[in-house]
C-alpha positions as CSV (number, residue, x, y, z in Angstrom):
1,X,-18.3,7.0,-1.8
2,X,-17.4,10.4,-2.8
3,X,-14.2,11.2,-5.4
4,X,-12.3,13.9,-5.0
5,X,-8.4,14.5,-5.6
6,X,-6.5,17.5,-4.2
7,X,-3.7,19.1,-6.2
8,X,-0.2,20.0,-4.1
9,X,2.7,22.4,-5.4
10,X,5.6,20.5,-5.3
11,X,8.9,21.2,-6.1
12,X,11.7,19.3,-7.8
13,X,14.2,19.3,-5.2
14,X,12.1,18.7,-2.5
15,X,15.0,18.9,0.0
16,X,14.8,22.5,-0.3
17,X,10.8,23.2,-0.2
18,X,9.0,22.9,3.3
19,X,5.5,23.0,0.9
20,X,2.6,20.3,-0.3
21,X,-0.4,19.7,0.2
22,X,-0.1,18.3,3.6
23,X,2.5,16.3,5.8
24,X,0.1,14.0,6.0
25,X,-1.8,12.1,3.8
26,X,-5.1,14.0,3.8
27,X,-4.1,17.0,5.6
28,X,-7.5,18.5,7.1
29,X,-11.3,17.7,6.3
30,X,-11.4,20.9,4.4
31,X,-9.8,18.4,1.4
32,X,-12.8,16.2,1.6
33,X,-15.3,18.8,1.5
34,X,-13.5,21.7,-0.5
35,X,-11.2,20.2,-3.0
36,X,-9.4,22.9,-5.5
37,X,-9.9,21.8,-9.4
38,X,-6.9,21.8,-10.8
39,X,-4.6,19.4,-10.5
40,X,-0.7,18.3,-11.6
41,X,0.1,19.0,-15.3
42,X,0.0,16.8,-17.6
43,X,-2.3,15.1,-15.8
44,X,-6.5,16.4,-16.3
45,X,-6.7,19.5,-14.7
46,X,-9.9,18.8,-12.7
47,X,-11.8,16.5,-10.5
48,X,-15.4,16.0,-9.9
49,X,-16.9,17.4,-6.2
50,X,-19.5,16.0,-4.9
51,X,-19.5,16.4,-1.1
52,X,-20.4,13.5,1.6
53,X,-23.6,13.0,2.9
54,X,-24.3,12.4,6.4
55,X,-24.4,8.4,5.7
56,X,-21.8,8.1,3.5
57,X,-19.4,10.1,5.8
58,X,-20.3,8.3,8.9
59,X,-19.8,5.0,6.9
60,X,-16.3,6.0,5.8
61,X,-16.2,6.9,9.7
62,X,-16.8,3.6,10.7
63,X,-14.6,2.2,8.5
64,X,-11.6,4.4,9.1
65,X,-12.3,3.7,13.1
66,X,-11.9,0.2,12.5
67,X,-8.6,0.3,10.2
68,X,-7.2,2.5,12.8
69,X,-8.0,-0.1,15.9
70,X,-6.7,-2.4,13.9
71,X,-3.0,-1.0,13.6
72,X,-3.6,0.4,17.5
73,X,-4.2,-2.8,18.7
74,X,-1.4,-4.8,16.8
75,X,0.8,-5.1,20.1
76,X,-1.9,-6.9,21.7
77,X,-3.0,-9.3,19.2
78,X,0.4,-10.1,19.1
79,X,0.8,-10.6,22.8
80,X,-2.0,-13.1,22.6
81,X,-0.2,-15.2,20.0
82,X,2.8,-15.6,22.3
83,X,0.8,-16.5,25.1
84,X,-0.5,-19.4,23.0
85,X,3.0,-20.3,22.2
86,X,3.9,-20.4,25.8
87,X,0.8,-22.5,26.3
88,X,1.7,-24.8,24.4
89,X,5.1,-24.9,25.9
90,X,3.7,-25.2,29.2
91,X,1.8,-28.8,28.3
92,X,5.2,-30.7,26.9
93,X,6.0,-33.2,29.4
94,X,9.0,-32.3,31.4
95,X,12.0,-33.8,29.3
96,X,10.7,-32.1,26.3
97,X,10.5,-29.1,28.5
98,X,14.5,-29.0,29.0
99,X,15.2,-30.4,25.3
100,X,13.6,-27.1,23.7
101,X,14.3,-25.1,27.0
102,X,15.9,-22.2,24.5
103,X,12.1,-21.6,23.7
104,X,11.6,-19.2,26.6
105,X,14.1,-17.0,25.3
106,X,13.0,-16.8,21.8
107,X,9.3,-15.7,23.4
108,X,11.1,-12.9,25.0
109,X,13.1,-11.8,22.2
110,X,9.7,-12.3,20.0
111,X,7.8,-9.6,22.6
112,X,11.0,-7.4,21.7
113,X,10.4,-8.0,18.2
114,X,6.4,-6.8,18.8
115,X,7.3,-4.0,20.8
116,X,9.9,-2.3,18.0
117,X,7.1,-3.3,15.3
118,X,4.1,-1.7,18.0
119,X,6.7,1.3,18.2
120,X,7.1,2.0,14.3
121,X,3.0,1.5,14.1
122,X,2.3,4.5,17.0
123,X,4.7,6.9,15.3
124,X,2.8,6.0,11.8
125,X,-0.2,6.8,13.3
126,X,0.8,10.1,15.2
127,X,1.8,11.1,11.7
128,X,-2.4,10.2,10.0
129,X,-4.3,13.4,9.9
130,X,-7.5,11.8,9.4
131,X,-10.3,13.2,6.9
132,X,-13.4,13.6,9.0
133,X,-13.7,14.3,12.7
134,X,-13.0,10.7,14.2
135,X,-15.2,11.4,17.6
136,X,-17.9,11.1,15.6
137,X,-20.4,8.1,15.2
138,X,-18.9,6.6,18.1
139,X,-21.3,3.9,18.9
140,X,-21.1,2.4,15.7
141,X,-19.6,-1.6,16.1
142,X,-16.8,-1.8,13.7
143,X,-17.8,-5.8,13.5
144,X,-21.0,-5.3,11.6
145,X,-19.0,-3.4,8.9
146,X,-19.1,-5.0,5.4
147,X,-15.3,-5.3,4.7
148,X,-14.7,-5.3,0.9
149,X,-10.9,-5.9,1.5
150,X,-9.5,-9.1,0.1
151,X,-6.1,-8.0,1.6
152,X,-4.7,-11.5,2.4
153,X,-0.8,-11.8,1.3
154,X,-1.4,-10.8,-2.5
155,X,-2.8,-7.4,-2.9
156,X,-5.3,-4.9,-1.6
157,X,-8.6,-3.3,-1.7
158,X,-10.1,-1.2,1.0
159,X,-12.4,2.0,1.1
160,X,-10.4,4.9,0.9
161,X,-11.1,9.1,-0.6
162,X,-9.5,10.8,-3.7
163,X,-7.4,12.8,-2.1
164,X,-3.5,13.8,-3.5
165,X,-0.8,13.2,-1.3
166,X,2.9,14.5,-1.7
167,X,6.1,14.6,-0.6
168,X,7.3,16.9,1.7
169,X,10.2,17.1,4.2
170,X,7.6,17.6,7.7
171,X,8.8,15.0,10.6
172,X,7.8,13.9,13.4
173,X,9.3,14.8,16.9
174,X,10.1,11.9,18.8
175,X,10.5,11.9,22.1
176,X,11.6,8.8,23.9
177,X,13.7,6.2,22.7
178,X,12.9,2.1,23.0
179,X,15.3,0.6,25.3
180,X,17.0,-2.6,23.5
181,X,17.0,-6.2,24.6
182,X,20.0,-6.9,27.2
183,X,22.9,-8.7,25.7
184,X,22.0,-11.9,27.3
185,X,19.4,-12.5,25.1
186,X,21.8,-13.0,22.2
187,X,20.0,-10.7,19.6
188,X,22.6,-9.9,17.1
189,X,20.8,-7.3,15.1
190,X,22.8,-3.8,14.4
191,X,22.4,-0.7,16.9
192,X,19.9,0.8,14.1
193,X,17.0,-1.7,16.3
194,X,17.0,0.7,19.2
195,X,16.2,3.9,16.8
196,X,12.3,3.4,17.0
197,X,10.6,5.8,19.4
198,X,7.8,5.5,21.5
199,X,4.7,7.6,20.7
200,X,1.1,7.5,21.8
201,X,-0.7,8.1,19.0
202,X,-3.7,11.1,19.7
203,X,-6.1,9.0,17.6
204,X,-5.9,5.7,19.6
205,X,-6.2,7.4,23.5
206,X,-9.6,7.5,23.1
207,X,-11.5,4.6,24.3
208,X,-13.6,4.3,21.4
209,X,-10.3,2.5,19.5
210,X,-9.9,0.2,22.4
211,X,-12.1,-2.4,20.4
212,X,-12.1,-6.5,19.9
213,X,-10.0,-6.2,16.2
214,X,-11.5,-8.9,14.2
215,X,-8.5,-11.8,12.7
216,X,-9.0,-10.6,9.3
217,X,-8.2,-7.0,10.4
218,X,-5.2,-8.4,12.7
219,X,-3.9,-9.9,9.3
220,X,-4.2,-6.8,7.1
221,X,-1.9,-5.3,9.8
222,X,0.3,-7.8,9.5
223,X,0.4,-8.1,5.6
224,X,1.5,-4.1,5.4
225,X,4.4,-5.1,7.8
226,X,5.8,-7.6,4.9
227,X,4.8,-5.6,2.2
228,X,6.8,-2.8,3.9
229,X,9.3,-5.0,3.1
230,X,8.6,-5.8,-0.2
231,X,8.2,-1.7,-1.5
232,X,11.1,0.2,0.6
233,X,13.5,-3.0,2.5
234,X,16.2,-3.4,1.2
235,X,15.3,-7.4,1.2
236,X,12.8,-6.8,-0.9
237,X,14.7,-5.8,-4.1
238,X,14.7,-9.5,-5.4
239,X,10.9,-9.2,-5.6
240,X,11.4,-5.4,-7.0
241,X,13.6,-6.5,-9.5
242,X,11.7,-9.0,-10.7
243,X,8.3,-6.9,-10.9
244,X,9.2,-3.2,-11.1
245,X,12.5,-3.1,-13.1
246,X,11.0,-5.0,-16.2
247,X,8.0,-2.3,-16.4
248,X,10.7,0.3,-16.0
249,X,13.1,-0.9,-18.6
250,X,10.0,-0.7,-20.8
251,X,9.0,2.6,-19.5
252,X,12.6,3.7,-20.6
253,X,12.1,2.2,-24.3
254,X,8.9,3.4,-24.9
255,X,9.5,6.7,-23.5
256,X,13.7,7.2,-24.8
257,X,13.5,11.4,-25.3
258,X,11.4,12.6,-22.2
259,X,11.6,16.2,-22.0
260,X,12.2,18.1,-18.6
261,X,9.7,20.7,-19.7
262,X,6.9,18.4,-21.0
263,X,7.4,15.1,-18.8
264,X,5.5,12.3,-20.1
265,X,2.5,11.1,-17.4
266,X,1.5,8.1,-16.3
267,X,-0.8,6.7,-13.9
268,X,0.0,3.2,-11.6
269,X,-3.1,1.9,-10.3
270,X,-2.9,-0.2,-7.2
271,X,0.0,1.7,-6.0
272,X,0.2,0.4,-2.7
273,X,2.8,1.5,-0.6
274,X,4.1,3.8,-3.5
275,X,7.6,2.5,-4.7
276,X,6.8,1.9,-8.4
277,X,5.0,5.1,-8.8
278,X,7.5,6.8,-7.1
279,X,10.4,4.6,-9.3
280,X,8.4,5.6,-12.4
281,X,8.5,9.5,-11.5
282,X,12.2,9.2,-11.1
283,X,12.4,8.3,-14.5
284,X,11.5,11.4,-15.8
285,X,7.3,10.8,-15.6
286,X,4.8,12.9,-14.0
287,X,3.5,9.7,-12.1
288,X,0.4,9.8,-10.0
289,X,-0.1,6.8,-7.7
290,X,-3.5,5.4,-7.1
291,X,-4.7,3.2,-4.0
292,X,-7.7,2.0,-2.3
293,X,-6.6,1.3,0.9
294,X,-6.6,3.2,4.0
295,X,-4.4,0.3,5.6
296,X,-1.6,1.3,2.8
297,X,-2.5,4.7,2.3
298,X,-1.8,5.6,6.2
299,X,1.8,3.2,5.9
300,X,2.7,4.8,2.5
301,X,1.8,8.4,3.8
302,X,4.3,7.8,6.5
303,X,7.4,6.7,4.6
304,X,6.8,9.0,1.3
305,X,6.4,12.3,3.5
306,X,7.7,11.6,7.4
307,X,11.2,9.9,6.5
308,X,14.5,12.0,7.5
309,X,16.9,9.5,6.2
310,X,17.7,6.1,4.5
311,X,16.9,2.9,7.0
312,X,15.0,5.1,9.7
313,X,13.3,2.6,11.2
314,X,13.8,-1.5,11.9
315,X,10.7,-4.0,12.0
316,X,10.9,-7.7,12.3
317,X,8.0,-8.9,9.1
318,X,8.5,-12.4,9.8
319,X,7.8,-13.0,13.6
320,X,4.2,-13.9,13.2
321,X,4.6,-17.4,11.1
322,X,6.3,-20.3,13.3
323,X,6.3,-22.6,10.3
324,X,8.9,-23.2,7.9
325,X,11.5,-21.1,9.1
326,X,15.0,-22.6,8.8
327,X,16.2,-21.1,12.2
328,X,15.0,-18.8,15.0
329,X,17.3,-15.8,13.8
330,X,16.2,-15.8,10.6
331,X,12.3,-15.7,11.8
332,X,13.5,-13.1,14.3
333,X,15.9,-11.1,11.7
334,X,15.4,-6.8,11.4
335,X,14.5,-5.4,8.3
336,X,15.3,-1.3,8.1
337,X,13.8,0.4,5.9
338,X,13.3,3.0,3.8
339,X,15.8,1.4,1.7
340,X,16.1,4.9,0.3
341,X,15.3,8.5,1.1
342,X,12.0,9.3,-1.0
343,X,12.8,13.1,-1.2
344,X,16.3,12.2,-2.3
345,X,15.1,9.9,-5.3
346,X,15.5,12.9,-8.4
347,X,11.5,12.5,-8.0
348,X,9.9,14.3,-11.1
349,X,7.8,17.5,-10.3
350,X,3.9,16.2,-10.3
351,X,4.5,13.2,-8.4
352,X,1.7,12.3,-6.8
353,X,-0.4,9.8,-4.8
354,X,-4.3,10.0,-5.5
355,X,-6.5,8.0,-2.9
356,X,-9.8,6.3,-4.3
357,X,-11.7,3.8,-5.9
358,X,-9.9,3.7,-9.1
359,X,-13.2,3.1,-11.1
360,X,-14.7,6.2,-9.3
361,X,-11.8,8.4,-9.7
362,X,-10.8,7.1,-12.9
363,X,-14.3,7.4,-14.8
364,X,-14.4,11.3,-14.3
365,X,-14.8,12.9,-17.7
366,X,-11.8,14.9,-16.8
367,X,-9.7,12.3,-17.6
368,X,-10.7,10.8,-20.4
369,X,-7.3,10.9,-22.8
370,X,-5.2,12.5,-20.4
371,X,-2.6,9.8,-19.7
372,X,0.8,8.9,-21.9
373,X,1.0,5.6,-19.6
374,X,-0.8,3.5,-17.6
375,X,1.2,1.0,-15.4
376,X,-0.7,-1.9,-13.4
377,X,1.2,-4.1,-10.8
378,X,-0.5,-7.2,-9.4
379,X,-3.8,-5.1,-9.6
380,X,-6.4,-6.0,-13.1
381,X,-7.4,-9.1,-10.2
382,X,-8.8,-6.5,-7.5
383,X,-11.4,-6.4,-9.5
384,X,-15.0,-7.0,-8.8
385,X,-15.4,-6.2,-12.8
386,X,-12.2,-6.6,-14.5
387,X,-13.7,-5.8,-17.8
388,X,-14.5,-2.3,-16.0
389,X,-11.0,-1.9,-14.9
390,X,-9.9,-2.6,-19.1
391,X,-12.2,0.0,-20.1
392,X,-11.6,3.2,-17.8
393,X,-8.2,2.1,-18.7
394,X,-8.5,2.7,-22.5
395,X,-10.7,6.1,-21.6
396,X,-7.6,7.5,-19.8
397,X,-5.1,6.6,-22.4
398,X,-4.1,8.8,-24.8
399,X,-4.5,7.7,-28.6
400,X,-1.2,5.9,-29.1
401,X,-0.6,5.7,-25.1
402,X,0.9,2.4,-23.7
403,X,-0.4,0.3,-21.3
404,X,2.1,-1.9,-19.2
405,X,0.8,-4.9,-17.0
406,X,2.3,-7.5,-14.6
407,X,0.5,-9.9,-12.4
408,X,-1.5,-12.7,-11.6
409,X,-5.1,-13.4,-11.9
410,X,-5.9,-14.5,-8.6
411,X,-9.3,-12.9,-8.2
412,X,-9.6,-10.9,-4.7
413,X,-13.5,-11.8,-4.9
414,X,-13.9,-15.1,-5.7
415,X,-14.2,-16.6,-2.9
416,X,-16.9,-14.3,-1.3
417,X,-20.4,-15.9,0.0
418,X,-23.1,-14.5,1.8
419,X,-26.1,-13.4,1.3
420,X,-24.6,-10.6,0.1
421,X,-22.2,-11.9,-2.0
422,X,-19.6,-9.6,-3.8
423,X,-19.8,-9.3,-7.8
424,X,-16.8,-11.1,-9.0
425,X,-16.1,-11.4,-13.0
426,X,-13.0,-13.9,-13.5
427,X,-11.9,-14.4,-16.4
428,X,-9.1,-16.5,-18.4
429,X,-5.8,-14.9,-19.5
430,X,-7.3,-15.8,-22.8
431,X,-10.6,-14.1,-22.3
432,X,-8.8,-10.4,-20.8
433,X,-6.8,-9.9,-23.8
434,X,-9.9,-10.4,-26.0
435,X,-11.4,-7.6,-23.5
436,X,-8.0,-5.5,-24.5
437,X,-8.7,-6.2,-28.0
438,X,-12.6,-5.4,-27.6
439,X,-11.0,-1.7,-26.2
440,X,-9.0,-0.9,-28.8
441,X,-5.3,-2.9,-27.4
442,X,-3.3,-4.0,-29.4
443,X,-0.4,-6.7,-28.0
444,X,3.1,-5.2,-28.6
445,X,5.3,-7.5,-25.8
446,X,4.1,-10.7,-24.4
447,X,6.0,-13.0,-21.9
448,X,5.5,-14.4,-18.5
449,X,7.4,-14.0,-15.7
450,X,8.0,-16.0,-12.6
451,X,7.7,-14.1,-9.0
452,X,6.7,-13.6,-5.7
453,X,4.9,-11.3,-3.6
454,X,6.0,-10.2,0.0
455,X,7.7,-13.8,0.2
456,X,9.7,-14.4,2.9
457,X,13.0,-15.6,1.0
458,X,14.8,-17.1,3.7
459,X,11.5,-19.5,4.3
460,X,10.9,-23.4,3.4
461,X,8.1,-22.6,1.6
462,X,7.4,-19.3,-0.9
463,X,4.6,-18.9,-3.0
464,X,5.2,-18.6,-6.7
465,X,3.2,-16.6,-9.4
466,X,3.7,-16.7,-13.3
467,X,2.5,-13.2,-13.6
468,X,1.3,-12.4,-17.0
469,X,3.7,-9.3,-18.6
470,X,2.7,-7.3,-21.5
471,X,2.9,-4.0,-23.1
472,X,-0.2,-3.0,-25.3
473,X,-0.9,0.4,-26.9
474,X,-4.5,2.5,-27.8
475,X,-4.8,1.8,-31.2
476,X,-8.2,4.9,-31.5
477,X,-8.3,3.4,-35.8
478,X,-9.9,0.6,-33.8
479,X,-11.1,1.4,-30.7
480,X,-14.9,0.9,-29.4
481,X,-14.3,2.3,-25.5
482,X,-17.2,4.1,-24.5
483,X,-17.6,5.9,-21.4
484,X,-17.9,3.8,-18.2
485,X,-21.5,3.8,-17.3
């Protein structure tokens, strides 16, 4: 897989700048295959090139074709779940029928629910420029890919280029609105419901995306919808406060003078849908976002650089779980989101979102030393190699720079068989900070603390994490990084 990472000129007050790198999140193939070298300052000023080969490109193709069926075909996938509902229905005996004869509404209000989700997915994907020339390699069965993702309901890996994303203030024209469910159907969300428009994407009219989605992929789609929720819904703050604010706070004491003219930099690995990096650059912090996956680099493109205004757009994350909800309405309930305007956050110039294997990006002699920070959210497990991950980490720190982590160690790989089975290194709690140590870490803050990841809080049942929280600095007396091989 190539690396490359294009620079944008941005500007502070992005209200008033029309510029970037692209309104989308890799703009035109030219970014693939003729990357500038510089980049934003602090941060290294340049990026290896290497340009695809023929195999590599169709590969990324292929791969690319199948993330975007995927979101393309979430409607139906959905449809087909309701019909198994209604099924079932069909099979009670007829007193049962009439006891729970409310159930034929809920379907219908659920195929609302699918529809305003389906509605929000189309305009996301108008908005994708894709990197490479999608009519290409068009035979290829997006089945017979070898998916690395381990997207589940935690976190997320997933082939995706070095690229540099930014804000910028481009929009999509909408044309036709979604007509809302009639009052009988006793739907009590606000009027903001109705505001999705309907779109058909120009990347999924071609046939070639009308494809048999495999589960997994169906679920990735699903898990972006929820953790939509968790970066930018205004439901999701619990979880926000509980992960991002303490990494903040300590972003704010280990950083108290931050100059205007000479920002502090630091990188967040894993970004995801982009909140913490962008919470980070708000700060005062040249931040620069890093993510793997195309499923959350195409959602996060979308909200960071097509949003007009807070709570644009309403999607119902909880309609595709029957169990343990504690009514209808609150499996049924909207969620608007952004929560926020992006390019009304007081964002710091050099924010930036850089798409890529972070060991590949990451390893480029470019940026050896070049970061104040590094921040890692729910990320050291996506590792096939977490000692790999502990030791680019060390090479991009400064001597002296801080390195603040939160999460779990619920390895993405560990469960992988085959005959070609993933590498996957897991190791103790215990046995990474030894790894730290090994690097050149020394522990300056240790706790743990309880949370949740894209949790439905209104549910019977939510899944707990005691996410290990520390704060460790580049001690170079001590250090024995070497250079990734």
């Amino acid at each position: 897989m190539a690396s490359h990472c294009q620079p944008f000129e941005e500007k502070k007050n992005i209200k008033q700048t029309n510029d970037g790198l692209s309104p989308a999140i890799f703009g035109s193939r030219r970014l693939l295959t003729h990357p500038e070298k510089q980049s934003t300052s602090p941060p290294p000023e340049k990026m290896g090139e290497r340009r695809y080969t023929e195999q590599e490109e169709a590969l990324e193709i292929k791969s690319l074709r199948r993330i975007i069926a995927a979101y393309a075909n979430y409607q139906d996938a959905a449809e087909r779940d309701v019909k198994r509902y209604e099924r079932s229905f069909k099979m009670l005996p007829p007193a049962h029928k009439e006891l729970l004869f409310h159930l034929g509404l809920k379907y219908q209000r659920l195929r609302w629910c699918i529809s305003m989700n389906a509605s929000f997915i189309m305009n996301m994907l108008e908005a994708f420029e894709p990197p490479f020339d999608m009519s290409q390699y068009v035979d290829a069965d997006p089945s017979n890919l070898h998916d690395h993702s381990h997207m589940g309901c935690t976190h997320s890996s997933e082939r995706g280029d070095c690229s540099i994303i930014s804000i910028s203030r481009s929009n999509l024209s909408l044309d036709e609105q979604h007509d809302s469910p009639k009052e009988d159907t006793k739907t009590h969300e606000s009027s903001r419901e109705t505001d999705n428009k309907k779109v058909t994407p120009r990347h999924c009219t071609a046939s070639l995306f009308k494809l048999n989605v495999p589960p997994i992929d169906v679920d990735k789609v699903r898990c972006i919808v929820r953790n939509i929720v968790r970066d930018w819904g205004e439901e999701g703050q619990k979880e926000r406060d509980e992960c991002y604010k303490p990494i903040l706070e300590e972003l704010n004491r280990l950083f108290p003078n931050r100059s205007d003219q000479r920002p502090p930099s630091c990188l967040v690995p894993g970004a995801g849908l982009g909140r913490l990096a962008l919470e980070i650059s708000s700060l005062g912090f040249v931040s620069q976002g890093n993510e793997f996956s195309y499923y959350m680099l195409i959602c996060s493109n979308f909200i960071l650089n097509h949003t007009q205004e807070a709570n644009e757009w309403t999607i119902y994350p909880w309609i595709h779980s029957n169990c343990n909800s504690l009514s209808d309405n609150d499996q049924l309930r909207p969620v608007s989101f952004p929560d926020i305007h992006p390019s009304s956050a007081g964002i710091t110039e050099g924010f930036s979102m850089c798409a890529g294997d972070f060991v590949e990006v990451y390893s480029e002699e470019s940026q050896e030393s070049a970061w104040d920070a590094v921040v890692t959210c729910f990320f050291l497990d996506t590792a096939h190699n977490i000692v790999e991950y502990i030791e680019i980490i060390s090479k991009v720190l400064k001597d002296g720079g801080v390195w603040i982590n939160l999460g779990p160690l619920l390895y993405h790989f560990a469960d992988s068989y085959g005959p070609d089975d993933d590498m996957s290194i897991e190791l103790s709690l215990e046995d990474v900070k030894k790894v730290a140590y090994h690097y050149g870490f020394t522990m300056e803050v240790e706790k743990m603390i309880e949370t949740t990841y894209t949790s439905n809080m209104k549910a019977m049942m939510q899944n707990r994490y005691h996410a290990a929280f520390w704060t460790m600095r580049k001690d170079a007396s001590r250090s024995k990084a070497c250079k990734p091989r």
